[in-house]
C-alpha atoms as one frame of an Amber mdcrd trajectory, in Angstrom:
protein
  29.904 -87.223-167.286  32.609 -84.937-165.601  35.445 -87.189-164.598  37.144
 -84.144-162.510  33.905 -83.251-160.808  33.276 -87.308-160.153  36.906 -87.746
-158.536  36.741 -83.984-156.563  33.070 -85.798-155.328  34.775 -88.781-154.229
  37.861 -87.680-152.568  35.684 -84.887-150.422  33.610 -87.984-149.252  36.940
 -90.483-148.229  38.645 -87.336-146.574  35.722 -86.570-145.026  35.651 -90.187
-143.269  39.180 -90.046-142.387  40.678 -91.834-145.111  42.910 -91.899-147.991
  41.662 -91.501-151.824  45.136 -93.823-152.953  43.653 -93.891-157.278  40.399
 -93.895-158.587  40.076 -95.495-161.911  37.033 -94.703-164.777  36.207 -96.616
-167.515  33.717 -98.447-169.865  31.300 -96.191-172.011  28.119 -94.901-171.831
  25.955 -98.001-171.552  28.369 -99.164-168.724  30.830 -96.909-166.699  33.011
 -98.739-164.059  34.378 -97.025-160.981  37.097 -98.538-159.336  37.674 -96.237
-155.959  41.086 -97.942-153.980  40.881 -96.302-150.549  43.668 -96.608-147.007
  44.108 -95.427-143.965  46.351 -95.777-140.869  44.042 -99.073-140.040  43.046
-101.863-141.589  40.452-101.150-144.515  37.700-103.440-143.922  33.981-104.464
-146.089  32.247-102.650-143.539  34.482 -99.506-144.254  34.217 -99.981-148.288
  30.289-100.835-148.267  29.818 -97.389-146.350  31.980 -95.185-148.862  30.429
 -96.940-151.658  26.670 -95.956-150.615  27.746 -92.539-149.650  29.801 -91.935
-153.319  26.568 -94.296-155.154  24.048 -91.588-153.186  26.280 -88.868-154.113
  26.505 -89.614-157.849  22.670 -90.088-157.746  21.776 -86.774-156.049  24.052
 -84.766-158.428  23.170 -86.651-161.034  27.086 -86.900-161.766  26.569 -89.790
-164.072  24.027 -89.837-166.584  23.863 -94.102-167.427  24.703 -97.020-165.742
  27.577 -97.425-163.830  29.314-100.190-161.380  30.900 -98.632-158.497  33.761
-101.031-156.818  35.397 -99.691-153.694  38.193-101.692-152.185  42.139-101.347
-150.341  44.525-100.951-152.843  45.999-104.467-151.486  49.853-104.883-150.423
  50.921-104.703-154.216  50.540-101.113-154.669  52.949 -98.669-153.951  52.732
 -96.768-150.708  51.563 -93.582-151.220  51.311 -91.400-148.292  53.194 -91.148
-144.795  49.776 -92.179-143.243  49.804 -95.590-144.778  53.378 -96.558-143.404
  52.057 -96.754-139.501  49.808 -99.668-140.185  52.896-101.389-141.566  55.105
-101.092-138.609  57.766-104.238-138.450  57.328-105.329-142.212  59.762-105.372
-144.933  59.704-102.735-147.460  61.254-102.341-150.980  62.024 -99.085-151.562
  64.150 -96.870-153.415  65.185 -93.056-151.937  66.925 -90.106-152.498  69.421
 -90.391-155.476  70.019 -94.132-154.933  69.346 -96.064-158.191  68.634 -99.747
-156.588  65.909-100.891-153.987  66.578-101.723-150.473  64.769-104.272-148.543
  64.545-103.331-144.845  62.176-103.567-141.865  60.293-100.825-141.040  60.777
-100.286-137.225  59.917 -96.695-136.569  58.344 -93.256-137.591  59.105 -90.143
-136.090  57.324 -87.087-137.507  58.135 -87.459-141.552  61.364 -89.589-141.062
  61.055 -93.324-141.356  63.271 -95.723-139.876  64.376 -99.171-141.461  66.738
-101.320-140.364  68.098-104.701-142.486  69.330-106.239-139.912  72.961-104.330
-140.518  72.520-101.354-140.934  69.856 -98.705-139.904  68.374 -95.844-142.659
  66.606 -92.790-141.663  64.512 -91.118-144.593  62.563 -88.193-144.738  59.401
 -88.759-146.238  59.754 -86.516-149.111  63.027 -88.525-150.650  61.257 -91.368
-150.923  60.754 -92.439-154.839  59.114 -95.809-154.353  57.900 -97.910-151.501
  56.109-101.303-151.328  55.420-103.767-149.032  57.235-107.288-149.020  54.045
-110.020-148.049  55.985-112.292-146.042  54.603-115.983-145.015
């Protein structure tokens, strides 16, 4: 089995749909190989959505015979406690709190999220407002609030 060749495979086919390859994990051996495939976009990430990737990646691996013994496939959202990865996920999270770390700033900030203009994101905590490009962001994560 080509890992490279399995992950190129998989992030053609989630690009292809619009969506966002966030980490794809491999494991187990050759009697059982697991594929873990954590997938976002700018809306919600629903069954429907991670049924349909899995059958076109399953029928992929089949046709190029990309994995020669048994294998799980598991496609889901990455879920609220992994990092943000990509400017693309932030829209869907409009008006939550982040934790997030920037530029050369050694703590985390919690702040709302209240706007996005091109690559700079807006957060304000209530005080103060912070504009950040994109690119000096070091860490982001979203706060579940109840």
């Amino acid at each position: 089995m080509n890992k490279e060749n399995l992950v190129k495979r998989v992030e053609e086919i989630v690009e292809a749909e619009g969506l966002l390859l966030i980490d794809s994990v491999i494991r187990g051996d050759n009697k059982l190989r697991i594929i873990e495939i954590y997938i976002d976009g700018q809306d919600a990430i629903t069954t429907d959505i991670c049924s349909g990737i899995s059958r076109l990646v399953k029928d992929k691996i089949e046709e190029e015979n990309i994995i020669d013994s048994n294998f799980r496939l598991d496609v889901s959202s990455p879920g609220v406690d992994r990092p943000l990865k990509y400017l693309k996920q932030y829209h869907k999270h409009l008006n939550r709190n982040i934790l997030f770390s920037y530029g050369s700033e050694e703590k985390d900030i919690k702040s709302k999220l209240t706007g996005i203009e091109g690559n700079i994101l807006t957060f304000n905590d209530g005080k103060n407002e912070i504009k950040v490009r994109f690119e000096e962001i070091k860490s982001a994560k979203v706060l579940i609030s109840f």
